[in-house]
N, CA, C and O atoms as a DFTB+ gen file, in Angstrom:
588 C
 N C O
     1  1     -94.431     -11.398     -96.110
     2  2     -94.979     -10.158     -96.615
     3  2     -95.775     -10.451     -97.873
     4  3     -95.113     -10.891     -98.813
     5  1     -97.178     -10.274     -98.072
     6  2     -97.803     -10.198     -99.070
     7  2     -97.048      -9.013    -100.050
     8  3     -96.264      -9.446    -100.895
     9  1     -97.216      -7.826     -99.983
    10  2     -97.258      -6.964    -100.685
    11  2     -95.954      -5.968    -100.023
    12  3     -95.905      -5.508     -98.882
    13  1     -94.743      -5.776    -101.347
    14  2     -93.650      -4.757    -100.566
    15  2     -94.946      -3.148    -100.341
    16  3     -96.008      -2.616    -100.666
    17  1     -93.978      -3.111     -99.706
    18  2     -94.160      -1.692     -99.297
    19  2     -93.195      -0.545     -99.167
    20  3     -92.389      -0.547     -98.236
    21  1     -93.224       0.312     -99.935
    22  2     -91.781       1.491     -99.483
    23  2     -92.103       2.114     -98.533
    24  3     -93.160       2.701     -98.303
    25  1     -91.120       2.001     -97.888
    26  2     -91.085       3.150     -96.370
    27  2     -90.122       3.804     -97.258
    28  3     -89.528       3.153     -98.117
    29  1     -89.898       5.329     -97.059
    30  2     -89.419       6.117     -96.468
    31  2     -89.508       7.107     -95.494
    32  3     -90.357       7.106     -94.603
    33  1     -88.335       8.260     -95.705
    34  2     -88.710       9.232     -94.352
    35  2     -89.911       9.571     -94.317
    36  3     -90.680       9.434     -93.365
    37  1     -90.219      10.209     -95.758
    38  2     -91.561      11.369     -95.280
    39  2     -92.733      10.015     -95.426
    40  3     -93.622      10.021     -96.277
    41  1     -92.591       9.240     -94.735
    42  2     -93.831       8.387     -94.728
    43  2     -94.334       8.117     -93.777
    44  3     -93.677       7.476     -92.957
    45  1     -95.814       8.512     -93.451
    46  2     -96.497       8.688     -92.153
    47  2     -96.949       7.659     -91.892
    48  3     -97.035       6.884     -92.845
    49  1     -97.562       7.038     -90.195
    50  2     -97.618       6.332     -89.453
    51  2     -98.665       5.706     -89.932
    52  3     -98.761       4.484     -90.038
    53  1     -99.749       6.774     -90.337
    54  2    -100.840       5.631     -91.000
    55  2    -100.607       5.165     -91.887
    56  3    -101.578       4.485     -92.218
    57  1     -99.276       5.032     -93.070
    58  2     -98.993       4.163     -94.042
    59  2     -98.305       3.135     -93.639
    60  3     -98.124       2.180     -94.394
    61  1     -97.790       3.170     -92.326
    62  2     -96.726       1.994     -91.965
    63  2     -98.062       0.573     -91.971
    64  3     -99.285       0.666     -92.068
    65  1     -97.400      -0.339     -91.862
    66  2     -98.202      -1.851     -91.793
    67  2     -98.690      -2.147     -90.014
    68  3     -97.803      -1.803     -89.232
    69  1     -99.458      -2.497     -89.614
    70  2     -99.911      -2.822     -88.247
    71  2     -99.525      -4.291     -87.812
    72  3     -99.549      -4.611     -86.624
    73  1     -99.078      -5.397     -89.063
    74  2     -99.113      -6.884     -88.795
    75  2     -97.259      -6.513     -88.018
    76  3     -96.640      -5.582     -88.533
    77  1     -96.701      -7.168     -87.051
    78  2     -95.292      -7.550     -86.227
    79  2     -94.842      -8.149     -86.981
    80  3     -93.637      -7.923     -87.087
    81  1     -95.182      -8.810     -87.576
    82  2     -93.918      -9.547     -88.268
    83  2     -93.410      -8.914     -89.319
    84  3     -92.203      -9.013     -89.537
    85  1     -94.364      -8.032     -90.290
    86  2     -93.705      -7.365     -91.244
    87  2     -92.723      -6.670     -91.042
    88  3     -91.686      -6.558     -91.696
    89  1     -93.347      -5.766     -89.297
    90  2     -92.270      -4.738     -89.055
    91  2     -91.278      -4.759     -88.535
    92  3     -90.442      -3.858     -88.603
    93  1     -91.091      -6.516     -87.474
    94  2     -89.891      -6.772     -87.371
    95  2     -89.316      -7.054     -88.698
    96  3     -88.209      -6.596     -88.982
    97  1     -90.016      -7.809     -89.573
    98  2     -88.306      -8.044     -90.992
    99  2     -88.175      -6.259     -91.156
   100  3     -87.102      -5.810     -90.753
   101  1     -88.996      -5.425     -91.611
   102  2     -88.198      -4.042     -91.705
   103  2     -87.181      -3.619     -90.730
   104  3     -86.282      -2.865     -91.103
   105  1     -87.234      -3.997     -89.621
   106  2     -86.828      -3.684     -88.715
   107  2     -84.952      -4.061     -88.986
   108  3     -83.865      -3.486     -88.921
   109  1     -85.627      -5.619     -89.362
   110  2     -84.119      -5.990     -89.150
   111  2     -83.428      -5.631     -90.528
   112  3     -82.205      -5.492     -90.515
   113  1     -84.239      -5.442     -91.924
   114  2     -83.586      -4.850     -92.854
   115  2     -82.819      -3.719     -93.125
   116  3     -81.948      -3.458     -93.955
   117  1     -83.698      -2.730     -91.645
   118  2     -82.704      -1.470     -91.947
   119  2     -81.877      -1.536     -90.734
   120  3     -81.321      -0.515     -90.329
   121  1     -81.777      -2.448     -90.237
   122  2     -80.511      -2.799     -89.713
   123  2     -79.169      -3.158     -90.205
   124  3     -78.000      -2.850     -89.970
   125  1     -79.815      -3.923     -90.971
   126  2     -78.792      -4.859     -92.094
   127  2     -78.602      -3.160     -92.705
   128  3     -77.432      -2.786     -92.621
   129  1     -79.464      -2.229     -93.227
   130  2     -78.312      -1.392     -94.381
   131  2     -77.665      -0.827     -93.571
   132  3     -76.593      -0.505     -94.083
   133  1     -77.787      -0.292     -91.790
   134  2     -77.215       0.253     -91.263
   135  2     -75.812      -0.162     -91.656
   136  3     -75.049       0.478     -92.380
   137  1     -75.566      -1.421     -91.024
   138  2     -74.436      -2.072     -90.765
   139  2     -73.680      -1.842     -92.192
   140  3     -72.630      -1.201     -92.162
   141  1     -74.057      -2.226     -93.168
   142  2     -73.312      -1.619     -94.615
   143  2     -72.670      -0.581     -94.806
   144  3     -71.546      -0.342     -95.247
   145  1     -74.147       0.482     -94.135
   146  2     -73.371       2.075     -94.551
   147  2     -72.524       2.394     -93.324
   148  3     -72.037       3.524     -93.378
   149  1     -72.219       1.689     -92.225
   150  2     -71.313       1.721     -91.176
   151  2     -69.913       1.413     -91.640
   152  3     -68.855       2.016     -91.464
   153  1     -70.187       0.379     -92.238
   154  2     -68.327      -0.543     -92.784
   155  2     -68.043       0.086     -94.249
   156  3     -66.971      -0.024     -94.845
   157  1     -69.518       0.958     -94.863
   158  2     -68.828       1.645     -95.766
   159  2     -68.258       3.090     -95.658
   160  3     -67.520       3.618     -96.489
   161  1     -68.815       3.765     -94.260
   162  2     -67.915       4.586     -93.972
   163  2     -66.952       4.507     -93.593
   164  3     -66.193       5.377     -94.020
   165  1     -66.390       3.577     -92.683
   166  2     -65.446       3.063     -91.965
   167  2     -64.445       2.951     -93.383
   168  3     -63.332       3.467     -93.283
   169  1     -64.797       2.322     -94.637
   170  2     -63.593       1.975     -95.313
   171  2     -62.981       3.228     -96.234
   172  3     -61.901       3.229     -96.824
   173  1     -64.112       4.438     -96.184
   174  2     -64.180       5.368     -96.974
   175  2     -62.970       6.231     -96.143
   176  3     -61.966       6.773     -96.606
   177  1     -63.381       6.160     -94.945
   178  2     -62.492       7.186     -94.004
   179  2     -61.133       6.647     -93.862
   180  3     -60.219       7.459     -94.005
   181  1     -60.838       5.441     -93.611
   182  2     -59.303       5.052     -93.590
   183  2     -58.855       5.472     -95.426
   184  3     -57.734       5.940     -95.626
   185  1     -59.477       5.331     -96.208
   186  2     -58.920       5.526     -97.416
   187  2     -58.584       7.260     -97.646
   188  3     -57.743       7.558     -98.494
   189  1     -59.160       8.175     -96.989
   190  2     -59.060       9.083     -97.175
   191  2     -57.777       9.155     -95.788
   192  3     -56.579       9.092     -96.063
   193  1     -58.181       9.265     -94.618
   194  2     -57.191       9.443     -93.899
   195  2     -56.628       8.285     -92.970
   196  3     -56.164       8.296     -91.830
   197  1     -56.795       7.521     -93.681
   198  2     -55.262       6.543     -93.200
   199  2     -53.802       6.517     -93.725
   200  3     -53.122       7.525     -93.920
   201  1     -53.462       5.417     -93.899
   202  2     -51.768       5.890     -93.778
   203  2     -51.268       5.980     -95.199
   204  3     -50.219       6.421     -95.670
   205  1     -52.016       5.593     -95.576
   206  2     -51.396       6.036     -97.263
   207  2     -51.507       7.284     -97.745
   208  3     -50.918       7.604     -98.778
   209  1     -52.287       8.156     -97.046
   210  2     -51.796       9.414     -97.326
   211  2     -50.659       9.988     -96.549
   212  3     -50.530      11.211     -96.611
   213  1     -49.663       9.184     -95.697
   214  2     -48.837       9.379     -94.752
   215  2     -47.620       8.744     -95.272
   216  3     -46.776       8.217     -94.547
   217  1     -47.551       8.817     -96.661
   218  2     -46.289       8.532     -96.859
   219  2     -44.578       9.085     -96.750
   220  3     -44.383      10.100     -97.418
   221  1     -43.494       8.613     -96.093
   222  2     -42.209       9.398     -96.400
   223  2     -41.757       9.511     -97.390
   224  3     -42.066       8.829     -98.367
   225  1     -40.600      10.737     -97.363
   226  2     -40.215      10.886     -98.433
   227  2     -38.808      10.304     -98.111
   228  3     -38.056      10.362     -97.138
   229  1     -38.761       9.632     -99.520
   230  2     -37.020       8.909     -99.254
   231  2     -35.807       9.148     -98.488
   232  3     -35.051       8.374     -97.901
   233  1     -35.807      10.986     -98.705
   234  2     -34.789      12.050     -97.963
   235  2     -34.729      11.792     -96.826
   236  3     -33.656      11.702     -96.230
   237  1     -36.384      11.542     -96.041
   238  2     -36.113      11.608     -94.793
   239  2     -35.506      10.459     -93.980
   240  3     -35.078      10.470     -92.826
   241  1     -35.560       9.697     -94.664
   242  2     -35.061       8.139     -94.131
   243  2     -34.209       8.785     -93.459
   244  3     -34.408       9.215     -92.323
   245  1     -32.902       8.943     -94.283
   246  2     -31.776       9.444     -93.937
   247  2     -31.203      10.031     -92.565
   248  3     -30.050      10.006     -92.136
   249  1     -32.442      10.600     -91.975
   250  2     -32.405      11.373     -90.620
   251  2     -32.158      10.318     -89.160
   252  3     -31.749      10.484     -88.011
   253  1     -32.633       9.267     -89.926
   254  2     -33.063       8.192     -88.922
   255  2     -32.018       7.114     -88.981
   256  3     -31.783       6.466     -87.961
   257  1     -31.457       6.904     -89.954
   258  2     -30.274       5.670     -90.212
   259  2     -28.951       6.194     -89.085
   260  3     -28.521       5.266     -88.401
   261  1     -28.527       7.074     -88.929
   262  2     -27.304       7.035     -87.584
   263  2     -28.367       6.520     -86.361
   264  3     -28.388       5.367     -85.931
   265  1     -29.117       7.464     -85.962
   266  2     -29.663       6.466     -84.769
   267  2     -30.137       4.931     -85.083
   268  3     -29.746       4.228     -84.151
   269  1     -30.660       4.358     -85.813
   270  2     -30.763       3.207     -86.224
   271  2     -29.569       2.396     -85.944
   272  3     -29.494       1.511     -85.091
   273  1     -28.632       2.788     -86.756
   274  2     -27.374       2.139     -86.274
   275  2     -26.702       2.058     -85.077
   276  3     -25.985       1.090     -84.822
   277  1     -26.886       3.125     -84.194
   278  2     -26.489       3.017     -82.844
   279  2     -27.729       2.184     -81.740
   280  3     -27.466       1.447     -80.789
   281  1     -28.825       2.511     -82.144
   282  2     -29.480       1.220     -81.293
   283  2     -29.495       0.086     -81.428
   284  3     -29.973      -0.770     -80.684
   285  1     -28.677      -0.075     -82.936
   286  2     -28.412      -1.961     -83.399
   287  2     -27.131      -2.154     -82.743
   288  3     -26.907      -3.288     -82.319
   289  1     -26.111      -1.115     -82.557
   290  2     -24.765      -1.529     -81.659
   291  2     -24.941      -1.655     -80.251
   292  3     -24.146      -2.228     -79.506
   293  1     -26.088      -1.061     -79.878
   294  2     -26.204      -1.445     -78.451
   295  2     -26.925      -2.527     -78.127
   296  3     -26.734      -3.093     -77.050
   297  1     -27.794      -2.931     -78.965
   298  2     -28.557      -4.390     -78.925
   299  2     -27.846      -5.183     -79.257
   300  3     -28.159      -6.331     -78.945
   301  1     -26.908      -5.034     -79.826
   302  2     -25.727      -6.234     -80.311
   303  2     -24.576      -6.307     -78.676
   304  3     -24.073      -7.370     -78.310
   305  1     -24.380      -5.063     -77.974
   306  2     -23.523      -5.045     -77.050
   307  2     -24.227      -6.210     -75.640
   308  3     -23.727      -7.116     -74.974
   309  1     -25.690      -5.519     -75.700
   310  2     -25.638      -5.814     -74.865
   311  2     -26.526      -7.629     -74.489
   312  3     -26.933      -8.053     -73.407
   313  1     -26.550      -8.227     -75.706
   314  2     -26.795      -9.368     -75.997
   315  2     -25.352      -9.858     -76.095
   316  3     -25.643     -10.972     -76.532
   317  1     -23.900      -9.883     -76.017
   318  2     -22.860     -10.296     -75.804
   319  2     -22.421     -10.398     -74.535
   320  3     -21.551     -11.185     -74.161
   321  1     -23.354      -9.149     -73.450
   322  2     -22.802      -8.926     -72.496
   323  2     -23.718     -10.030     -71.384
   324  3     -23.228     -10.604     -70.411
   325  1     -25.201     -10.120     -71.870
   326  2     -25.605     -11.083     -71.344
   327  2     -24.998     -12.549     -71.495
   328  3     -24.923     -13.378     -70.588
   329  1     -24.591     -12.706     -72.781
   330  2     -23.604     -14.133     -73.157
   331  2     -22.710     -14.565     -72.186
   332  3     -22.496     -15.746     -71.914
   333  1     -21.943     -13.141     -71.417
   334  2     -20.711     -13.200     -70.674
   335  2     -20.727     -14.404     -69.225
   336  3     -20.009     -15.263     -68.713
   337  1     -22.591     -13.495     -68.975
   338  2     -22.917     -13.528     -67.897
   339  2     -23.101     -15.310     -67.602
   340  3     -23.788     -16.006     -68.349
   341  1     -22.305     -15.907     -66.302
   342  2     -22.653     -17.551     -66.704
   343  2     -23.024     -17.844     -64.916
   344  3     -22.503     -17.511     -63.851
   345  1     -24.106     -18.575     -65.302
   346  2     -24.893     -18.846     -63.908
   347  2     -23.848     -20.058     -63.339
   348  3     -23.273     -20.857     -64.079
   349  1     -23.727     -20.014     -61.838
   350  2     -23.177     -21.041     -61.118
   351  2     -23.865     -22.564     -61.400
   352  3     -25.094     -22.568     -61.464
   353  1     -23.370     -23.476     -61.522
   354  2     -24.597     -24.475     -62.000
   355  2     -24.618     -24.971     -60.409
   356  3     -23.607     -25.022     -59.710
   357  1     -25.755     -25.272     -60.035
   358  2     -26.439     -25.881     -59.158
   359  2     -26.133     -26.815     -58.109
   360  3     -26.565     -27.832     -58.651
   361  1     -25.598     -27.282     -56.741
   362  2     -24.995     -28.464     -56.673
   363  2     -26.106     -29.408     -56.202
   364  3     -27.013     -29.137     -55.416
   365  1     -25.823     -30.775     -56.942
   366  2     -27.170     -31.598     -56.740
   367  2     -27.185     -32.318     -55.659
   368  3     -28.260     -32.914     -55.576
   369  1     -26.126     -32.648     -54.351
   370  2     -26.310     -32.717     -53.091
   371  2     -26.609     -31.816     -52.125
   372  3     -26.538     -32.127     -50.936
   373  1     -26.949     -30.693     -52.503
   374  2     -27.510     -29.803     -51.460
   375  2     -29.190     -29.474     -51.577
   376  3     -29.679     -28.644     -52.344
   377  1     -29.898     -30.289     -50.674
   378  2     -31.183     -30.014     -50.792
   379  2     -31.764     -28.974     -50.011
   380  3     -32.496     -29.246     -49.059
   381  1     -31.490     -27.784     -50.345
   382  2     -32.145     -26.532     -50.063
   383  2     -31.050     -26.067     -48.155
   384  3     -29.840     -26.264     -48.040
   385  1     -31.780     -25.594     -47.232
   386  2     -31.639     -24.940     -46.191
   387  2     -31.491     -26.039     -44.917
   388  3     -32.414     -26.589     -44.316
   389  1     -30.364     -26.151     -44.746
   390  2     -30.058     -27.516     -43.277
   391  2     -31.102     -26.937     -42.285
   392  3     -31.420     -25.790     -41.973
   393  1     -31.431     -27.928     -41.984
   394  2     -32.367     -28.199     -40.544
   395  2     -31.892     -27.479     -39.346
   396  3     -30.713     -27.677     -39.051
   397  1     -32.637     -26.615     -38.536
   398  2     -32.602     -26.259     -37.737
   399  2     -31.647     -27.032     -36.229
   400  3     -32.069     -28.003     -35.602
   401  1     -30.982     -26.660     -36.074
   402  2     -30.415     -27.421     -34.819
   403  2     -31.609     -28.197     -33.814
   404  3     -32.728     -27.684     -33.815
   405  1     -31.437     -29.094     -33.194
   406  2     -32.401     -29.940     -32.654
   407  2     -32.601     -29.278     -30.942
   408  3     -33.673     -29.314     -30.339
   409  1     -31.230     -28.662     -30.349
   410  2     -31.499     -27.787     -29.239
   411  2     -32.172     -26.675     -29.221
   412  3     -32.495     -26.231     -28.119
   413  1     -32.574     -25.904     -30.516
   414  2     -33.074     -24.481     -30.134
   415  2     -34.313     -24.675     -29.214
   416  3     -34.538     -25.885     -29.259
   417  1     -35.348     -24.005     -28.296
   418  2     -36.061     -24.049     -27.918
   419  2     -37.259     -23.733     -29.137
   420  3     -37.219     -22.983     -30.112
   421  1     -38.387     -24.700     -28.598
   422  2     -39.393     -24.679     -29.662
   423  2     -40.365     -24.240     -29.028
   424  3     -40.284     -24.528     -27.834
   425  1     -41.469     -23.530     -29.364
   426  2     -42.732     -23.221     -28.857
   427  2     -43.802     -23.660     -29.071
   428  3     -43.557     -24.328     -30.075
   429  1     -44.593     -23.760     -28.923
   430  2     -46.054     -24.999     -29.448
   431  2     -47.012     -23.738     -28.929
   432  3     -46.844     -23.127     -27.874
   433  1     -48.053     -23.492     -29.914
   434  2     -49.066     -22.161     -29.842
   435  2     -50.039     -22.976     -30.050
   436  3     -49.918     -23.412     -31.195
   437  1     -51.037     -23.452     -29.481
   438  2     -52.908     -23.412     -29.691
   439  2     -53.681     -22.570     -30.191
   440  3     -54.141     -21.900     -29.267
   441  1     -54.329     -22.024     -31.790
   442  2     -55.153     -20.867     -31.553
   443  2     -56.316     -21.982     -31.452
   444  3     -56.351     -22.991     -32.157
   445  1     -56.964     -21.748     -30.777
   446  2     -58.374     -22.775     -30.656
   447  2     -59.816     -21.298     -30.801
   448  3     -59.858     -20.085     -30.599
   449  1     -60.689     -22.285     -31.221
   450  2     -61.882     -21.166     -31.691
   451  2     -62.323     -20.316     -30.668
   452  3     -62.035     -20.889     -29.618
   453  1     -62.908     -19.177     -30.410
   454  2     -64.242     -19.264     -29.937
   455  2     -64.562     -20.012     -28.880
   456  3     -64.551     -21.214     -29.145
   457  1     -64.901     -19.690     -27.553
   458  2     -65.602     -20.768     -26.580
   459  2     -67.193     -21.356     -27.231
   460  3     -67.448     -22.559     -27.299
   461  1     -68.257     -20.161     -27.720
   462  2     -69.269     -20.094     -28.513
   463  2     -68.911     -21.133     -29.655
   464  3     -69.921     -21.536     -30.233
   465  1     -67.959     -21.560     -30.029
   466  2     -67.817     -22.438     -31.511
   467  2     -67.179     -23.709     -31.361
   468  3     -66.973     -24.618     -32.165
   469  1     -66.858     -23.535     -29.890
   470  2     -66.666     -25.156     -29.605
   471  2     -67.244     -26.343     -29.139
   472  3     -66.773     -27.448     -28.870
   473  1     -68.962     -25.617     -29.087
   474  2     -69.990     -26.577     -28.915
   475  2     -71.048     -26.860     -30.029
   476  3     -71.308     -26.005     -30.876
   477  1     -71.503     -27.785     -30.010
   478  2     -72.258     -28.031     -31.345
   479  2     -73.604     -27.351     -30.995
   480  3     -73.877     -27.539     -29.809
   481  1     -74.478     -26.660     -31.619
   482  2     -75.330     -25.398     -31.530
   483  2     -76.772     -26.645     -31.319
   484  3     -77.508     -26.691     -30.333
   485  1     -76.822     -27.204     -32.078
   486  2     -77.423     -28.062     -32.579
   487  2     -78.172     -28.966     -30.651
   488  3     -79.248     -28.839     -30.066
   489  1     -76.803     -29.839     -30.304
   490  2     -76.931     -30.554     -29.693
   491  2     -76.208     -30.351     -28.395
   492  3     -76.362     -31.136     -27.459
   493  1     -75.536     -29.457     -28.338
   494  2     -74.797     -28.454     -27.400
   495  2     -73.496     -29.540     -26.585
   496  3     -73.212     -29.505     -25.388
   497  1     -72.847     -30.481     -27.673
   498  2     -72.050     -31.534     -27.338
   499  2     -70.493     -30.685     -27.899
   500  3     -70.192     -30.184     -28.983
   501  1     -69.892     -30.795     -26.847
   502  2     -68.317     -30.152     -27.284
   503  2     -67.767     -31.154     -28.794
   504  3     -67.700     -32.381     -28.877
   505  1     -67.404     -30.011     -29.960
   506  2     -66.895     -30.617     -31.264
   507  2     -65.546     -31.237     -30.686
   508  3     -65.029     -31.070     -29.581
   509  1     -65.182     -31.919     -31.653
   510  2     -63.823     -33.105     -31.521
   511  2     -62.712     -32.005     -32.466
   512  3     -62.957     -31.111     -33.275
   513  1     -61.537     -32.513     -31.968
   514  2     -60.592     -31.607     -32.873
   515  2     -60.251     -32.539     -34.212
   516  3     -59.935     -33.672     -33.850
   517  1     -60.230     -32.385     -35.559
   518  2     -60.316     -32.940     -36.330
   519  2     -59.285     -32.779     -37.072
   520  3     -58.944     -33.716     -37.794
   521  1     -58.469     -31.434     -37.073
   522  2     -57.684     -31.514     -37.709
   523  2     -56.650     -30.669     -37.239
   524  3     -57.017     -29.690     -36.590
   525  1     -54.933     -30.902     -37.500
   526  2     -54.326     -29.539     -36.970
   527  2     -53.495     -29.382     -38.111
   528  3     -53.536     -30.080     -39.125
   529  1     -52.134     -27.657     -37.702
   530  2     -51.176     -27.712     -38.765
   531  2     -50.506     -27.454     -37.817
   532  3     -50.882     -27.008     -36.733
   533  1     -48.533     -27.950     -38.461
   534  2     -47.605     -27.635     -37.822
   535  2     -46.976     -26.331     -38.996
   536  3     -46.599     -26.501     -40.156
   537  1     -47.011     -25.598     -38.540
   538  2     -45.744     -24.589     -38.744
   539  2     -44.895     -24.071     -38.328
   540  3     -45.088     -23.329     -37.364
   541  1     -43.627     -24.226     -38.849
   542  2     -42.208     -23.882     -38.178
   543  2     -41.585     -22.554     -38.908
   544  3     -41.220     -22.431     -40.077
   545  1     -41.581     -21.668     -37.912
   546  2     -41.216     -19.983     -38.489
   547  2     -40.399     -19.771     -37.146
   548  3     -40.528     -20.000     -35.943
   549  1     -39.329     -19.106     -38.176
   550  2     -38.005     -18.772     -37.603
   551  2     -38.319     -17.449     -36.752
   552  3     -38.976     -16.688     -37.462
   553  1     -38.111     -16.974     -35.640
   554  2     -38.425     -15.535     -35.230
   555  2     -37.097     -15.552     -34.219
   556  3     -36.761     -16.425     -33.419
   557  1     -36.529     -14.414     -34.504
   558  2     -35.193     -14.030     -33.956
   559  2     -35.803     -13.175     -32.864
   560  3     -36.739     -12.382     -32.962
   561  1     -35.076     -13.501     -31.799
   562  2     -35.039     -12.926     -30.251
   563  2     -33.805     -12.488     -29.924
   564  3     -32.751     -13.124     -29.936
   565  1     -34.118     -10.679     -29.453
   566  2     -32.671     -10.844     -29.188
   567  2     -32.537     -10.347     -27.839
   568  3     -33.612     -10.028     -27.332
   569  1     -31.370     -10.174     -27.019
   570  2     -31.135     -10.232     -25.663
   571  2     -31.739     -11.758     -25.330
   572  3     -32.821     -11.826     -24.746
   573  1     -31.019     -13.000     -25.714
   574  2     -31.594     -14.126     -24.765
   575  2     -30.425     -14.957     -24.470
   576  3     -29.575     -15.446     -25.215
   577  1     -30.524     -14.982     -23.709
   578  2     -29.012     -16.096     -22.956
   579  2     -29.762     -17.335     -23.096
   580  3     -30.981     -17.325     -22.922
   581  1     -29.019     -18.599     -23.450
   582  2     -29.101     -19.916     -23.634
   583  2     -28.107     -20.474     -22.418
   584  3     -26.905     -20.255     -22.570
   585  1     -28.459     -21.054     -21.438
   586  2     -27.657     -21.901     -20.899
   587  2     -27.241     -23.427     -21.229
   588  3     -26.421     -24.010     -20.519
């Protein structure tokens, strides 16, 4: 900026400056006071109505100390009562759920793709199976005789 210049309100358009750069730094200056007179309202208003004008009066404590004391006897009860409580410890030869008996009947399911997705699009050569999964899920049948 060569030369300040006062803006204010009542100051008309033909006094403003035409060069961008001047009017971005104004720009960002009255940004900058925005932000000031923002955090200085902000501190003005908690001082007026924040909590320090919300003070008790000693008397009232008083209202509050029996219940106080009874929610410290029950937090005390029931942190003893969890104490009581004692987990089975673990036994370290049992590794989880015994194996299925080796007679049950087993089923073997194929979902295979698509007839459309089992040829290569490309070269129209049937794909190779590349990969599978076994999963073993328990499903209860009932009415079945086992001979």
């Amino acid at each position: 900026m060569s030369g300040t210049i006062k803006v204010t309100a009542e100051t008309s358009k033909e006094n403003l400056p035409n060069d961008t750069d001047t009017l971005k730094e104004m720009v960002l200056t009255l940004l900058g006071q925005i932000d000031d007179l923002q955090g200085q309202l902000y501190y003005l208003k908690r001082q007026l109505f924040g909590k320090k004008s919300e003070k008790l009066n000693p008397a009232q404590r008083l209202l509050f100390e029996n219940l106080y004391d009874e929610v410290k006897a029950k937090l005390e009860q029931q942190k003893q009562e969890k104490q009581e409580i004692v987990k089975k410890p673990k036994n370290e030869n049992h590794n989880g759920r015994n194996p299925l008996p080796a007679e049950l009947p087993r089923e073997t399911t194929e979902i295979m793709p698509q007839p459309k997705e089992q040829t290569c699009e490309i070269c129209n050569t049937p794909k190779e199976i590349i990969g599978s999964e076994k999963n073993r899920k328990t499903r209860i049948q009932t009415c079945v005789f086992l001979c």
